[in-house]
C-alpha positions in Angstrom: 0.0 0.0 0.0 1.6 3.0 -0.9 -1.6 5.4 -2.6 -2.6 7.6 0.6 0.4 9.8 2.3 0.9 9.1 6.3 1.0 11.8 8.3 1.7 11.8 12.2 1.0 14.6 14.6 4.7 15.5 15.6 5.0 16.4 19.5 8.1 18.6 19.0 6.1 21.2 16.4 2.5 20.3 18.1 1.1 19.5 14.5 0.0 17.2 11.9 3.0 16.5 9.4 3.4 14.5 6.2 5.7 11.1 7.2 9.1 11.8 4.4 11.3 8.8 5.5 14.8 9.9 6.2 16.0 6.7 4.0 13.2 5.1 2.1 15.0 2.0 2.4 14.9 1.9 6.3 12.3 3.8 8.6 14.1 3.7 11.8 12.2 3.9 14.8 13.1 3.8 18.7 10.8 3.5 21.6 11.7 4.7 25.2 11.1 0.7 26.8 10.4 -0.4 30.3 12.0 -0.1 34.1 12.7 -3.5 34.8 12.5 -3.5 38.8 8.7 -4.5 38.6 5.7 -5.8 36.4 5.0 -3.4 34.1 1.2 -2.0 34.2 -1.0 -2.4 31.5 -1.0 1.7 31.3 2.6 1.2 30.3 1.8 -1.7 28.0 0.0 1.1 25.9 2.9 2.7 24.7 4.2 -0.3 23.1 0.7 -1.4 21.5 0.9 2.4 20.3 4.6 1.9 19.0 3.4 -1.9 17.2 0.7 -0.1 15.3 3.0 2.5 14.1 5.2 -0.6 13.1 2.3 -2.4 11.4 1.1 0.9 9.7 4.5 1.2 8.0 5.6 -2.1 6.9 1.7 -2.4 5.5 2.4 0.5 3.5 5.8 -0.8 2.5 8.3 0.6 4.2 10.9 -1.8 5.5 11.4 -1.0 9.4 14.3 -1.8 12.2 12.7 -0.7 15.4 14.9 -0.6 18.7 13.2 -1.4 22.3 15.8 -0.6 25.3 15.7 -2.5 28.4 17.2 0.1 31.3 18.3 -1.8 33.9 20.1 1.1 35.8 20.1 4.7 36.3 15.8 5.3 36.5 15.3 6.9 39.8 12.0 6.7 42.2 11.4 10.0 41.0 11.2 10.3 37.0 12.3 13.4 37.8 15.8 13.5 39.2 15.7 12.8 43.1 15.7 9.6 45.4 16.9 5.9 44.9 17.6 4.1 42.1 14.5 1.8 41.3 16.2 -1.4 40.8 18.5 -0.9 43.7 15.6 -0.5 45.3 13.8 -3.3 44.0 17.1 -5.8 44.4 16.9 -4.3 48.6 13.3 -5.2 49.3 13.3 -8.8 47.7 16.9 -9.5 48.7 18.0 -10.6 45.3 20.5 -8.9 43.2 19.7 -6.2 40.5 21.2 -9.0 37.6 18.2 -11.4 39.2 15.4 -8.6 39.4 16.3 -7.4 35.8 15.8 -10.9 34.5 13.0 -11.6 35.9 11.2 -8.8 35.3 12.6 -8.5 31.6 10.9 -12.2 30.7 7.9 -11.2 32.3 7.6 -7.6 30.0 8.8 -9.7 26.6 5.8 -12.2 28.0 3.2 -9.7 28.0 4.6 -8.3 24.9 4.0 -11.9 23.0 1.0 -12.1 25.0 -0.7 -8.8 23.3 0.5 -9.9 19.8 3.1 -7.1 19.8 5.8 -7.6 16.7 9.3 -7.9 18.6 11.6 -4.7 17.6 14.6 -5.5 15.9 16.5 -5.4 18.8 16.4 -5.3 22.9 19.0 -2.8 23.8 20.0 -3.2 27.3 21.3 -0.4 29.4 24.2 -2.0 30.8 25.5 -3.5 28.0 26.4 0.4 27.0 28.5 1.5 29.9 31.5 2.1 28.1 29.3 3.7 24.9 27.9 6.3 27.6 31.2 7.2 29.4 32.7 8.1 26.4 29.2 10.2 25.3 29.7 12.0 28.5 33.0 12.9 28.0 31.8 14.5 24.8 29.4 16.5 26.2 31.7 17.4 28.9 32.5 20.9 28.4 28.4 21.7 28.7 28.4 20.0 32.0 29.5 20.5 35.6 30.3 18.3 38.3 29.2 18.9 42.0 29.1 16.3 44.7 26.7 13.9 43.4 28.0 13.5 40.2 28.1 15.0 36.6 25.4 17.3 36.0 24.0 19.1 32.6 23.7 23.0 31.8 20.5 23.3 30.5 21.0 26.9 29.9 23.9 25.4 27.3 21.6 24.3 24.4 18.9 26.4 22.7 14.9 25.9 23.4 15.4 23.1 26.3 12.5 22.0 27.1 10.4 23.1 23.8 9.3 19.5 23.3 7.3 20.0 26.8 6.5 23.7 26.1 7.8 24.7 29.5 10.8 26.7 30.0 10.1 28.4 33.4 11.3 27.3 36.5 7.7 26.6 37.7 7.2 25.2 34.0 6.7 21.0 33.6 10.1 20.7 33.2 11.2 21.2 36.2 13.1 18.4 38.2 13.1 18.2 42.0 15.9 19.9 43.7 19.8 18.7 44.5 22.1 20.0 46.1 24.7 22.3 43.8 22.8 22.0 40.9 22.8 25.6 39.2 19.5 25.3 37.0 16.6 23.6 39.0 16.2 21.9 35.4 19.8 20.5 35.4 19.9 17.0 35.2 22.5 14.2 36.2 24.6 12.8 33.3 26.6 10.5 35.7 25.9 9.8 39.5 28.4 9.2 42.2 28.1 6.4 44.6 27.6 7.9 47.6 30.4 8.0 50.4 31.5 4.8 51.9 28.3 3.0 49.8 28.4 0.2 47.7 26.2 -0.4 44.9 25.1 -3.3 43.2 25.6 -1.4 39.4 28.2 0.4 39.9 31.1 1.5 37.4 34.6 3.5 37.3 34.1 6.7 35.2 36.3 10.1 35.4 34.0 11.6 37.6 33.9 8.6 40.2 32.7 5.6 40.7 29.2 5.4 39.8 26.5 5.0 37.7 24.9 7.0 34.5 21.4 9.2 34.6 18.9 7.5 33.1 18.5 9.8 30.3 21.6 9.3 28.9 21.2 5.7 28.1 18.2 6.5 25.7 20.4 9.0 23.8 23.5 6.5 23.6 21.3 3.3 22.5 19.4 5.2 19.9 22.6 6.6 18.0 24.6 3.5 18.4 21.8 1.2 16.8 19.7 4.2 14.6 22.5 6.6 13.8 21.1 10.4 14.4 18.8 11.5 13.2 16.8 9.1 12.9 12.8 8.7 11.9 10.6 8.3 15.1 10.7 8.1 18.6 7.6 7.0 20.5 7.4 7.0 24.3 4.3 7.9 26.6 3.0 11.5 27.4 5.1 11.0 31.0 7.8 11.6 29.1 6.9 14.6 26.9 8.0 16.7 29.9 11.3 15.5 31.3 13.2 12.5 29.8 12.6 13.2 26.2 13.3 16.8 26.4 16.7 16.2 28.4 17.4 13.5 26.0 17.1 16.0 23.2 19.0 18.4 25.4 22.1 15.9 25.2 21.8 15.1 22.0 22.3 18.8 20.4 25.4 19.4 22.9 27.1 16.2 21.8 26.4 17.6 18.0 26.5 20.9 18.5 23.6 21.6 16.2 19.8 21.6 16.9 19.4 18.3 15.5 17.1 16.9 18.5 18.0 13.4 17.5 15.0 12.4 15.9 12.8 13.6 13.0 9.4 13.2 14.8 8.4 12.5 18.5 5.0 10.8 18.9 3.9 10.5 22.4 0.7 8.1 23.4 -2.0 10.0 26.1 -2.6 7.6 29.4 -4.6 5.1 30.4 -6.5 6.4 33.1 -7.9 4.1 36.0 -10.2 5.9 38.3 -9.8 3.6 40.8 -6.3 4.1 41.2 -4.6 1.4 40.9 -2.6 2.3 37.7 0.5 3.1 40.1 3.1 1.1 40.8 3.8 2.8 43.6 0.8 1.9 45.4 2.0 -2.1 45.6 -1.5 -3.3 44.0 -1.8 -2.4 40.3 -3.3 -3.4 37.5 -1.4 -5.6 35.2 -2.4 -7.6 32.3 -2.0 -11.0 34.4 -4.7 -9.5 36.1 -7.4 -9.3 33.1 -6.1 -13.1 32.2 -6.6 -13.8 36.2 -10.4 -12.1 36.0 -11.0 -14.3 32.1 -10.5 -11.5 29.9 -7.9 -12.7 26.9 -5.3 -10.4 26.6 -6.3 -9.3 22.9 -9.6 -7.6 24.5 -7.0 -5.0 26.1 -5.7 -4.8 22.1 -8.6 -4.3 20.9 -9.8 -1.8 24.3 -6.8 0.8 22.7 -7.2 0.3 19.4 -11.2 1.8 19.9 -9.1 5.0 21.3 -7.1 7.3 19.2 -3.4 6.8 20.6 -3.5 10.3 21.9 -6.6 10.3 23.0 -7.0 9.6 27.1 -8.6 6.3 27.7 -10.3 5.6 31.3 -10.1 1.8 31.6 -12.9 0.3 33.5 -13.8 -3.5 33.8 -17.0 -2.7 31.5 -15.2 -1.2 29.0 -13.0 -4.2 29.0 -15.7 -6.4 29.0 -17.5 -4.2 25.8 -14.2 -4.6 23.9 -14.0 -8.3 24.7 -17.6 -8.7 23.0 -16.5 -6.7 19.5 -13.5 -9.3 19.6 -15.6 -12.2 19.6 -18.2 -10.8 17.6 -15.5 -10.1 14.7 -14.0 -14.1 14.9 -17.8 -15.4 15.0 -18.7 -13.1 12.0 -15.5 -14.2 10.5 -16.6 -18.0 11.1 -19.9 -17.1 9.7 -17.7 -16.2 6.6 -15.6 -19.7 6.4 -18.5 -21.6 6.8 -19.6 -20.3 3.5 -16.7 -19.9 1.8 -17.0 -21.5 -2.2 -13.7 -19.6 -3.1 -14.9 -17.0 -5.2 -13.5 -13.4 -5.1 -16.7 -11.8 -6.4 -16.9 -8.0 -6.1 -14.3 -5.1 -4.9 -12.9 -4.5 -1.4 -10.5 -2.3 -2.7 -13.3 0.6 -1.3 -12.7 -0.8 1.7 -8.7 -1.2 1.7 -8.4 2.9 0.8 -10.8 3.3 4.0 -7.8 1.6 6.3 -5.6 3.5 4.4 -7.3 6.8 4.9 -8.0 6.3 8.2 -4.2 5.1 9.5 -2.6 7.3 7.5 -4.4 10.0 8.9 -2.0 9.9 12.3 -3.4 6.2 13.2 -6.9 6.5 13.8 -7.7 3.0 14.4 -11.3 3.5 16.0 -12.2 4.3 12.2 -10.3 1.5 10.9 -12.3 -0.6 13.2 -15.6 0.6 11.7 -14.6 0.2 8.1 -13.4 -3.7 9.5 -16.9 -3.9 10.9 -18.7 -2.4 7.4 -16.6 -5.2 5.3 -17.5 -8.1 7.3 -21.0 -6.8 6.7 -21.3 -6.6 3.1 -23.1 -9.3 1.4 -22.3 -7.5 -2.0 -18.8 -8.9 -1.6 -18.1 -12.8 -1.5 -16.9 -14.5 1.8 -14.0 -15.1 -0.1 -13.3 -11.9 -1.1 -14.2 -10.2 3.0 -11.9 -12.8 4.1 -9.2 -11.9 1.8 -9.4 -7.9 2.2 -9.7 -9.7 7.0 -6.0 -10.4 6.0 -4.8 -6.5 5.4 -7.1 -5.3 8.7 -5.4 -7.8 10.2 -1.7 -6.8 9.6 -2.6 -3.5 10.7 -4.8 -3.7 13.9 -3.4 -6.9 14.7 -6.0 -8.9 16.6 -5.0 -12.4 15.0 -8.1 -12.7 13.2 -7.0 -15.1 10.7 -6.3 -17.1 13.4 -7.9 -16.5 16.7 -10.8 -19.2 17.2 -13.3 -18.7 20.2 -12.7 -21.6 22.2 -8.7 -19.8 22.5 -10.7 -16.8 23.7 -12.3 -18.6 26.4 -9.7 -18.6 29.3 -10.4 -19.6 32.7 -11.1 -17.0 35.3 -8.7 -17.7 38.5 -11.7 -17.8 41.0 -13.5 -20.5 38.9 -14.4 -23.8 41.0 -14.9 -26.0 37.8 -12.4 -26.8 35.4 -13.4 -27.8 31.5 -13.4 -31.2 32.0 -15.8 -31.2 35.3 -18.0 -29.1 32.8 -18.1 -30.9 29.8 -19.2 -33.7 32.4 -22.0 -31.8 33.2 -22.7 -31.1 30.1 -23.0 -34.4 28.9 -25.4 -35.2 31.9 -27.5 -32.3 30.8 -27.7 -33.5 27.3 -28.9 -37.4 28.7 -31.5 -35.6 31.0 -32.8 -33.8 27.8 -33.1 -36.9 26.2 -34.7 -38.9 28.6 -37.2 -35.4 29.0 -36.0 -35.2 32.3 -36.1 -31.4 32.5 -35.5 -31.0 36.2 -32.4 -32.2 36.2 -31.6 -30.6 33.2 -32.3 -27.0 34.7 -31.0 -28.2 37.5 -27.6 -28.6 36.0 -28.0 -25.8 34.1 -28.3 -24.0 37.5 -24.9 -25.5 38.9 -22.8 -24.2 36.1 -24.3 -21.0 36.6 -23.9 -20.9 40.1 -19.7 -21.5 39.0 -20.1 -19.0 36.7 -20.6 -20.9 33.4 -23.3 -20.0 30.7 -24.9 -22.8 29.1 -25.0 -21.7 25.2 -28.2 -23.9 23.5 -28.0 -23.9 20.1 -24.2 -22.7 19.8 -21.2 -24.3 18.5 -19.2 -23.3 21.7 -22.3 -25.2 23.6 -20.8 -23.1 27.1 -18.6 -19.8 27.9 -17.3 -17.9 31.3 -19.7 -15.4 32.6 -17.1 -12.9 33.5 -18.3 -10.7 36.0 -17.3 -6.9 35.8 
């Protein structure tokens, strides 16, 4: 597909802009990746179904991608600001296990969630302390617009032009401002390399000219993206957290180390949140929602998927069990309206989807807008002027797009146990099969009877239907 232009709105120039790939040969794209000193919530799991799309949206109009995740395993403080401990010291402290364990751990768990949502694996992981030596030597480049007080290296903001234009605050009191620390000239300076404290011992913890120590989180971003991307390079994605401090001091960085106003990449796209009203979207709380949780309560991960996708990427999105639950239902109802399509299936491409097929186009080029994509997949399906073969061929394009695994998603896969459930599927296929011999022998007592057991355990009995039973989820 390559009829309809892409445009994206770009966060650094707050507007809609044609997409002119720096090399039409490779779109290069990096996206700011996870803390790994916990589970990551499923708020943060929207930045990365945001960044897949993007993915999908280019490689479906023909552009050949290498997209670059990084993995920081040092350097993110409990602030994202620039004050307190460092998370996965932190972390490695309270569960007695060293950072190299916590980082593991919590690294399979994040590249398990990101299998789990159907997410395209970037090119490459690039992990934060494989770099050390890369970011020593990026700080000594960037030296002479830097200043070292007690706790470490810290940058002159004042040094490069427009900081902090990318959050549109350049005020002390602006968004951009960083909690305070001790020395610091600017109060939106920000540490390029940390010294151990005093007569402490850290787990990560590396020799440098400034000390023994360990580098600011923002630095790693800026290293990892030139090393694997070169500068500049297409896109970088990230969520709206981090429109106002790490993005910004990462393009701070990267126009000292160039000397030029190159901010390191072309376009910066930044998804809104996901907002819980509950609270519980925190991490710092200790109970948050993760997306083991919606597996735990019977919701397939894919009805999250499809939950964004009905928002535009930078639009907020309140997440609420029955808005879950209502995405859930237009995933099944696409795969049973899709089996409705097989089942008929003579393989005859009889009239034009292509009407269709410049709808998806239309609507993801215009800056992703996957709700309307989502409506033109629901038109399509709809159609009877079109052949089953020919819907089910134009499924295949919606599909590498919104990717919901449609060509292959059945609904007994969407059926997952709830963790609460008493019965497991064979105990109700047994009493399933005892229902069906009470029908026959008209024994209709015992049929409702049964029928009131599996209801009780949260099972609906589905007369009539191919699936025969399904999980009442409760919401």
């Amino acid at each position: 597909m390559t009829g309809t232009p892409l445009t994206f709105y770009n966060s650094l120039t707050r507007a809609t802009e044609p997409f002119v790939p720096i090399d039409l040969a490779l779109v290069r794209i990096y996206t700011c990746g996870p803390t790994v000193y916990n589970y990551q919530h499923i708020g943060n799991m929207r930045a990365f179904l945001f960044a897949d799309t993007l993915g999908r949206v280019l490689r479906w109009k023909g552009y050949p991608t290498k997209h670059i995740i990084n993995i920081t395993d040092v350097g993110h403080l409990t602030s994202d600001a620039d004050a307190g401990d460092d998370k996965m010291e932190k972390a490695a402290a309270a569960q007695a296990k060293s950072i190299w364990e916590i980082a593991a751990h919590y690294t399979a768990a994040f590249k398990d969630d990101v299998a789990r949502l159907n997410i395209d694996p970037p090119a490459e992981w690039t992990v934060a302390t494989d770099h050390i030596p890369q970011m020593i030597a990026f700080a000594q480049a960037i030296e002479k617009d830097c200043y070292l007080i007690e706790g470490g290296l810290y940058f002159d903001t004042t040094r490069v032009p427009d900081y902090g234009s990318l959050a549109r605050a350049v005020s002390d009191a602006g968004e951009s401002r960083i909690d305070p620390v001790s020395g610091k000239r600017h109060p939106q300076d920000f540490a390029i390399w940390r010294r151990s404290p005093p007569g402490e011992q850290r787990q990560m913890e590396w020799d440098s000219p400034w000390g023994k120590g360990a580098p600011g989180w923002h630095l790693e971003c800026s290293v990892m993206s030139r090393q694997h991307l070169g500068h500049p390079f297409d896109i970088h994605t990230g969520g709206i957290d981090h429109r106002e401090i790490h993005h910004p001091n990462e393009i701070a960085q990267n126009q000292a180390f160039c000397g030029c106003d190159d901010t390191g990449a072309r376009i910066w796209m930044h998804n809104n949140f996901l907002v819980d009203r509950g609270s519980k979207m925190s991490k710092s709380t200790g109970e948050f929602l993760r997306l083991q949780t919606l597996v735990d309560a019977g919701f397939h991960p894919l009805a999250y998927r499809m939950m964004c996708l009905q928002a535009h990427y930078r639009s907020e999105l309140e997440f609420t069990w029955e808005n879950l639950a209502a995405a859930f239902t237009r995933l099944k109802r696409l795969v049973i309206a899709r089996d409705a399509l097989r089942s008929r299936d003579d393989y005859l491409l009889k009239g034009d989807a292509e009407p269709y097929l410049a709808q998806l186009e239309a609507a993801v080029g215009d800056d992703l807008a996957t709700p309307r994509a989502l409506t033109v997949l629901d038109d399509l399906l709809a159609d009877k002027r079109l052949s089953p073969a020919t819907r089910l061929r134009a499924l295949g394009d919606f599909d590498a797009v919104l990717g919901l695994k449609l060509e292959t998603l059945n609904r007994a896969g969407l059926r997952l146990r709830p963790a609460t459930a008493t019965l497991d599927e064979d105990e109700i296929e047994a009493h399933l099969a005892a229902r069906r011999d009470a029908r026959v022998a008209k024994d209709f007592a015992a049929s409702d009877a049964i029928r009131d057991t599996l209801a009780a355990a949260g099972v609906e009995v589905m007369d009539g239907d191919s699936l025969s039973w399904d999980w009442k989820l409760t919401v």
